[in-house]
C-alpha positions in Angstrom: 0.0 0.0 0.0 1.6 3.3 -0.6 2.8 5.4 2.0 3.2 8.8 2.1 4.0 11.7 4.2 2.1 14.7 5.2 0.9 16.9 2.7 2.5 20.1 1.7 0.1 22.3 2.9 -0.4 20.1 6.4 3.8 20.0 6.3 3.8 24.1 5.9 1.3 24.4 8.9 3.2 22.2 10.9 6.2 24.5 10.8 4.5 27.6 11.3 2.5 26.6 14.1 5.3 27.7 16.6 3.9 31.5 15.1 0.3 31.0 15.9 0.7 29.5 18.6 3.8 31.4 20.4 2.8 32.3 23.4 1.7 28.3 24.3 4.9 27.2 22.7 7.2 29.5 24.4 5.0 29.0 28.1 5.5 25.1 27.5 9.4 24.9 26.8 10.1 27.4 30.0 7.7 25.4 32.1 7.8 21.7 31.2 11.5 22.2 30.5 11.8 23.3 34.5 9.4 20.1 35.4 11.3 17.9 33.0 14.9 18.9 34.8 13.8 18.7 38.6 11.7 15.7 37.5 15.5 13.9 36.3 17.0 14.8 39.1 17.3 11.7 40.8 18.6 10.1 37.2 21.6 13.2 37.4 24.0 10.7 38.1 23.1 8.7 35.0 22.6 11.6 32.7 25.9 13.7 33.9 28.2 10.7 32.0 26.5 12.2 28.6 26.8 16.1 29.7 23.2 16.3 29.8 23.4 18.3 33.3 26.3 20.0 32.8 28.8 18.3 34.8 31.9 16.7 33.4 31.2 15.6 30.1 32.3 12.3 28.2 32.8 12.9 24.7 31.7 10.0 22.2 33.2 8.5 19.3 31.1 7.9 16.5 33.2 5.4 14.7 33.7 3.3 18.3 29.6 3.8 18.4 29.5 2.3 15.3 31.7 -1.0 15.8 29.9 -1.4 19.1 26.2 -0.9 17.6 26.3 -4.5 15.8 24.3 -5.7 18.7 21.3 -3.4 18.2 21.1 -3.5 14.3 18.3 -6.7 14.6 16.3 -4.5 16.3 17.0 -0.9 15.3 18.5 -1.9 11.8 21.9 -1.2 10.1 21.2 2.3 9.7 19.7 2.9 12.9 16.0 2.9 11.5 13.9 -0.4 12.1 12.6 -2.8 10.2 10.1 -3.3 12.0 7.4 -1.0 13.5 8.0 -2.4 17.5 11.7 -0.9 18.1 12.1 3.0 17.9 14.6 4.4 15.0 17.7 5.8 16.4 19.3 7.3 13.2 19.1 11.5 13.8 18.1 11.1 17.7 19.1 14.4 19.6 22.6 14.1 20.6 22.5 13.1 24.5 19.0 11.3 24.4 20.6 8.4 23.7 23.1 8.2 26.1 20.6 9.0 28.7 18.4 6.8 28.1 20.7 3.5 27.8 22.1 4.7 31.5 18.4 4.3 32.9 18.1 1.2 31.4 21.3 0.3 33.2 20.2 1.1 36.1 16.6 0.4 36.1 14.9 4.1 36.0 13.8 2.7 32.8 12.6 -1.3 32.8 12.9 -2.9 29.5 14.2 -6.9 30.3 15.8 -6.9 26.5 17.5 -3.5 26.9 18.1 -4.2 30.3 20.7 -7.4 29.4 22.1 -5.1 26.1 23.0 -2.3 28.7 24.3 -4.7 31.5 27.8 -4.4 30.6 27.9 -1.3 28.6 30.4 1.7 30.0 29.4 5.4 30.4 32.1 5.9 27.7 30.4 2.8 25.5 26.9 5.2 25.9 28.4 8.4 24.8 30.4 6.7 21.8 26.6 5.1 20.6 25.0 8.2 21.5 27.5 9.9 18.9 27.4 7.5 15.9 23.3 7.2 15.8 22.5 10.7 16.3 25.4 11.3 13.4 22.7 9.2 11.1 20.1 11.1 8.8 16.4 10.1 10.2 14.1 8.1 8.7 11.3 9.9 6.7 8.1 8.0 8.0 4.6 8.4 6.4 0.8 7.4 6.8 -1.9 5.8 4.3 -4.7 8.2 3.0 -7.2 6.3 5.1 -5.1 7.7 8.1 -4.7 10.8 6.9 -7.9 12.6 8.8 -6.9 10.6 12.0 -3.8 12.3 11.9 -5.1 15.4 11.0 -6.8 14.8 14.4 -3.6 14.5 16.3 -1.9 17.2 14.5 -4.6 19.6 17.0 -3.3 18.3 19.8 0.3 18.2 18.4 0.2 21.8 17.7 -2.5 23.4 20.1 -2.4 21.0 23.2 -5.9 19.9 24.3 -7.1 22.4 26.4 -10.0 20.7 28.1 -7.1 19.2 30.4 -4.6 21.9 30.5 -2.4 19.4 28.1 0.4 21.5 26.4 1.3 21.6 22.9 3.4 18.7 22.0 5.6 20.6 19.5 6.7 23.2 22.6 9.1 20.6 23.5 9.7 18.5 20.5 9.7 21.3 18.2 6.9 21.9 15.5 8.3 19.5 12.9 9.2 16.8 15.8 13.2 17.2 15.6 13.2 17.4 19.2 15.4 19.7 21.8 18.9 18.3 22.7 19.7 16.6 25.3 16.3 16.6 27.1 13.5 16.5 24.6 13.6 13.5 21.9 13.1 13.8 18.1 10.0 12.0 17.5 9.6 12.6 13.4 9.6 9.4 11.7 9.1 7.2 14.6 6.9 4.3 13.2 3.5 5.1 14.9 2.7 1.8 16.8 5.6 2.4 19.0 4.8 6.0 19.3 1.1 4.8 20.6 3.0 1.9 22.9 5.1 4.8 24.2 2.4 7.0 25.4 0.3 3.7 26.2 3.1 3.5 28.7 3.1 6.7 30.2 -0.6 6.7 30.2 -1.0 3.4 32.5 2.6 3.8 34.7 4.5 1.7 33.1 7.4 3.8 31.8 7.8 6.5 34.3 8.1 10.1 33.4 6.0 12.7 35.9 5.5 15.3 32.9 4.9 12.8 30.3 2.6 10.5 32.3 0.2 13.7 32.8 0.2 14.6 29.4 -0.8 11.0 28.4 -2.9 10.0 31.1 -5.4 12.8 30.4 -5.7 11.7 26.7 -8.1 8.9 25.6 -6.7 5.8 23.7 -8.3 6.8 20.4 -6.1 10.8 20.5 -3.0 8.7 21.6 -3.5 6.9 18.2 -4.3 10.2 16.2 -1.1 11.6 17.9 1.1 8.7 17.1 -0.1 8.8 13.5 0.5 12.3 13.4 3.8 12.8 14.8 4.9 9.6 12.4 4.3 11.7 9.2 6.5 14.2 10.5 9.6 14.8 8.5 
């Protein structure tokens, strides 16, 4: 079936959006980004081995990233974008994100059982080096059917103007209006394939991955917006 990505005009609104809406956007990055960083706080020891708080940074290699990413490519594929629409792409992450995350899978701020025995043996110098080499990669240009297109259309409301019947945020005032994300804290989410977007959110909706600001935002949104969201924020290039 063919795929294809959002349409011109939807793409053109997307990027502009951060002008209509300005005063949301800017409210959301100065307040979520303070909720984000005392929210981390007790992961600071994980995240200050990538620089992500400032204290004494470890500079990665990409090309030692690369020789050690042979053991993720089954998942996250040889260029760092999946084959398969379960594992998120990794090609064009935010530099940091990466690193971050893979130290709370180390040390359990973040429960994943297969990531969990990847990471086991992994060095905070091993994280920065993979950190370097995937966000080094171009991202994957994802895309929707045009039966999905009006869902998404759907999710692009909420993407752009929050959903204001909850006091939920616009989604772009942290991951940008085109979804590329704000290094080291806020990940790029263009191009994600969409059921792992809606399994992400899923998670942060029930409890099960743990994030105070992120399991507000999702927790106040119904199963079907997730879905709209995820389709939206998939088509995002």
């Amino acid at each position: 079936m063919t795929r294809f990505v959002l349409s011109a005009e939807v793409a053109r609104v997307a990027r502009v959006a951060v002008v209509t809406v300005a005063a949301v956007a800017t409210v959301t990055v100065v307040a979520v980004a303070g909720q984000w960083a005392a929210a981390q706080s007790n992961a600071a020891g994980a995240a200050d081995a990538t620089g992500a708080t400032g204290a004494t940074a470890i500079t990665g290699d990409a090309a030692a990233g690369r020789a050690a990413s042979a053991t993720c490519v089954a998942c996250h594929g040889a260029d760092g974008n999946s084959p398969t629409d379960q594992f998120p792409n990794l090609a064009g992450q935010v530099p940091g994100y990466i690193a971050a995350q893979l130290a709370k899978f180390q040390s359990g701020a973040r429960q994943d059982p297969v990531m969990a025995g990847f990471v086991a043996a992994l060095t905070a110098q091993d994280m920065a080096d993979l950190d370097a080499y995937y966000s080094g990669l171009d991202g994957k240009i994802g895309g929707i059917t045009p039966a999905q297109e009006s869902a998404a259309l759907a999710g692009g409301k909420i993407y752009r103007g929050g959903y204001k019947p909850y006091d939920i945020a616009a989604c772009m005032g942290c991951h940008g209006p085109s979804g590329h994300g704000i290094p080291p804290a806020f990940p790029r989410l263009a191009g994600q394939p969409a059921a792992y977007l809606e399994a992400q959110l899923l998670a942060y909706k029930s409890g099960a991955r743990v994030d105070p600001v992120m399991n507000a935002v999702a927790f106040a949104l119904s199963a079907q917006q997730i879905r709209e969201l995820a389709l939206y924020i998939s088509a995002l290039y």
